[in-house]
C-alpha positions in Angstrom: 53.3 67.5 109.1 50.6 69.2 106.9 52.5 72.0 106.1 55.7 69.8 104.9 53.0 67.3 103.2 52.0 70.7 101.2 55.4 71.8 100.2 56.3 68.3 98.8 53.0 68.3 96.5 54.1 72.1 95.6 57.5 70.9 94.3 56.2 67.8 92.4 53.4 70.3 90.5 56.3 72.5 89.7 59.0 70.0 88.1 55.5 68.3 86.5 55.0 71.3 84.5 57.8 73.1 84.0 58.4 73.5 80.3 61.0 75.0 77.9 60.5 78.4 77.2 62.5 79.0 74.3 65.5 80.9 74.0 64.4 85.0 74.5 68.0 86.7 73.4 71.3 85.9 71.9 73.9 84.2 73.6 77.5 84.5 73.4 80.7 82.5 74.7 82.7 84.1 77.1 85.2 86.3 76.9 89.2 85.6 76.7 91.1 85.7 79.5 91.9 89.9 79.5 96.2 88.8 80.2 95.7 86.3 77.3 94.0 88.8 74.7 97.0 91.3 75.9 99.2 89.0 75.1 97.6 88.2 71.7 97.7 91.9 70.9 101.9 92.6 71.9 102.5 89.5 69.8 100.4 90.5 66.8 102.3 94.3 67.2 105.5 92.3 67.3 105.3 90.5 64.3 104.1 93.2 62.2 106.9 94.9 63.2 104.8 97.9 64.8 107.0 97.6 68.7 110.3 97.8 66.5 109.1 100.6 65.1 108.0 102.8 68.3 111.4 102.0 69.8 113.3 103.0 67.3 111.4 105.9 66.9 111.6 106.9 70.7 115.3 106.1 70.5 115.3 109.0 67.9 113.6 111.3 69.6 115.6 110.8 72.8 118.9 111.2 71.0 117.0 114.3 69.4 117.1 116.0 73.1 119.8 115.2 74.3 121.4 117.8 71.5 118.3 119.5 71.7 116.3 121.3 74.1 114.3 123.9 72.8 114.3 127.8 73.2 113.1 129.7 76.0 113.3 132.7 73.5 115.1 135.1 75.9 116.9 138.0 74.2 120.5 138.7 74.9 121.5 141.6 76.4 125.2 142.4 77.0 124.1 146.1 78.6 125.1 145.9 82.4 122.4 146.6 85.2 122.0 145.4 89.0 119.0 145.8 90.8 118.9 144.8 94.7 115.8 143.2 95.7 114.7 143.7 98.8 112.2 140.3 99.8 110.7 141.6 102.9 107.1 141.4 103.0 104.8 142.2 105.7 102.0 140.3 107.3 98.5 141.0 106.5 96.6 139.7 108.7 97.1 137.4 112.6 97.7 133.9 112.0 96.9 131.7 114.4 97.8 128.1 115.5 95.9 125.1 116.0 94.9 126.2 119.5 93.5 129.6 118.1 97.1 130.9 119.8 98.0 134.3 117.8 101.7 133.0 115.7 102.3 135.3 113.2 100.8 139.3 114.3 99.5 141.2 111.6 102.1 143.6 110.2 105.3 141.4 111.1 107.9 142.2 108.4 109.2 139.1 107.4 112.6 138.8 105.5 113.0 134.6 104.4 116.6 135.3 103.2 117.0 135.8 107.0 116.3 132.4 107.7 116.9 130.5 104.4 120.6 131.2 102.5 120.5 129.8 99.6 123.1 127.2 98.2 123.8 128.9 95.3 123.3 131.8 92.9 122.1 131.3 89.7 123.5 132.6 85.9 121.1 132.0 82.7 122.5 132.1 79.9 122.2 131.4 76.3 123.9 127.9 75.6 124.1 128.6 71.6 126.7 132.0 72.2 130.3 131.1 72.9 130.6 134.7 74.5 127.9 133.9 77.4 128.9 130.4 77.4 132.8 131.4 78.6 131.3 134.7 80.8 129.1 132.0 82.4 132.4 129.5 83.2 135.0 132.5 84.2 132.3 133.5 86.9 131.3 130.3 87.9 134.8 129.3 88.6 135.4 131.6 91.5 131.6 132.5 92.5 128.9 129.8 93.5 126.6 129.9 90.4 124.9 127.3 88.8 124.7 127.6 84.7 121.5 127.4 83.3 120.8 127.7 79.7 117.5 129.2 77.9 118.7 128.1 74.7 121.1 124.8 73.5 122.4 121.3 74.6 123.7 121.2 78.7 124.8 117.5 77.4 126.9 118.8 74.5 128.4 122.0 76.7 129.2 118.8 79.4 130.8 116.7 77.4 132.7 119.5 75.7 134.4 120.9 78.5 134.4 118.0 80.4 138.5 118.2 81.1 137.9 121.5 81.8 139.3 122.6 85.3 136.7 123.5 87.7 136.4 124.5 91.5 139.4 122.0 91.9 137.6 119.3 90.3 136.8 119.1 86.2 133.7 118.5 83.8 131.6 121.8 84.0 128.1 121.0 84.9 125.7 122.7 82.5 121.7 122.5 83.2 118.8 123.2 81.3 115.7 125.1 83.0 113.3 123.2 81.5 110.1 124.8 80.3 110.8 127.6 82.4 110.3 126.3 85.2 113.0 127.9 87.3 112.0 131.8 85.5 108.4 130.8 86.6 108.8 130.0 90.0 111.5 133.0 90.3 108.5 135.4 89.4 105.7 133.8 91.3 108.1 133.7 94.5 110.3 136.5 94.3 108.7 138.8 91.7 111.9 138.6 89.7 111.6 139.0 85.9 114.2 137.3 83.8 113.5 138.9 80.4 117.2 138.3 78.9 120.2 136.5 79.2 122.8 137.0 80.6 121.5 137.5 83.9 122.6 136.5 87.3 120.6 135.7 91.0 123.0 135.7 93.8 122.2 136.2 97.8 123.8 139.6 99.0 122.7 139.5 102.7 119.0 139.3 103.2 118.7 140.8 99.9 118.7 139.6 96.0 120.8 140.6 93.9 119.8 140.6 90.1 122.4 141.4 87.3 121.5 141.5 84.0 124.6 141.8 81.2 127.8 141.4 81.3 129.7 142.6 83.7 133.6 144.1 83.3 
């Protein structure tokens, strides 16, 4: 009873001289809602015209391209060479499974053509040269090759030949390696250096085969 008597007389001293102390910084009303303020910010970009702007700008630059692509900068080269790569490698050390089980011994030759065919061989070309262009299609309609141009507009070359008679079907497809990407990974995976165009990749066994030029 003491104790609760003490804590009642402690309370009444503390509202009895509690005072104002002033105000010790600035204060400031809260924020907008962030979804509103977005919203405040489209519309404001909207009237001034600045979103009609960027689209139609981006519209440009799509259309741009599309007809477009860029330039690998390849050479051509005409001058007929083949080279037959063989991919074996050989293993340099034991690899072992999760159970510390020996799966791969060290000096296993290992051939991945073997194992993996590929779907299709492969002929770069230079999109902006009639010559490789129609090398590219005579090929390609009897041997399974995919066009790929360093240089010019797959979507023009589509809808160019697009009645164009092809494997029993029509429309040519045309692709674009994109940055290099395909060249790249060809080197880092296969060691194969595509310097100029034409050249073609096809599967001969467990070997691959690289022609550069044009061949008779």
């Amino acid at each position: 009873m003491k104790m609760l008597l003490a804590l009642v007389v402690m309370l009444c001293l503390t509202n009895t001289y509690s005072e104002n102390l002033g105000q010790k910084a600035p204060t400031y009303a809260l924020d907008q809602d962030a979804r509103e303020q977005l919203k405040a910010v489209i519309s404001k970009k909207i009237r001034s015209g600045e979103v009609a702007r960027y689209q139609k700008n981006q519209i440009t630059v799509l259309k741009h391209k599309l007809h477009d692509f860029g330039n690998l900068g390849l050479a051509t080269n005409n001058t007929y060479k083949t080279e037959l790569r063989d991919l074996a490698f050989t293993v340099p050390k034991d690899f072992k499974d999760a159970n510390g089980t020996i799966a791969v011994k060290r000096g296993t030759v290992i051939r991945p053509l073997e194992k993996v065919k590929l779907q299709s061989g492969l002929i770069f070309i230079d999109g902006n040269d009639p010559k490789q262009i129609n090398y590219a299609i005579h090929r390609s309609q009897t041997e399974s090759l995919k066009i790929l141009l360093t240089n010019g507009s797959p979507y023009e070359l589509r809808v160019r030949y697009k009645n164009t008679p092809w494997r029993g079907g029509k429309a040519i497809p045309f692709y674009f390696d994109q940055e290099g990407v395909i060249i790249k990974t060809l080197h880092l995976n296969y060691a194969v250096d595509i310097k100029t165009v034409p050249t073609t990749i096809s599967q001969q066994g467990t070997k691959l085969l690289v022609e550069t030029g044009v061949r008779i």
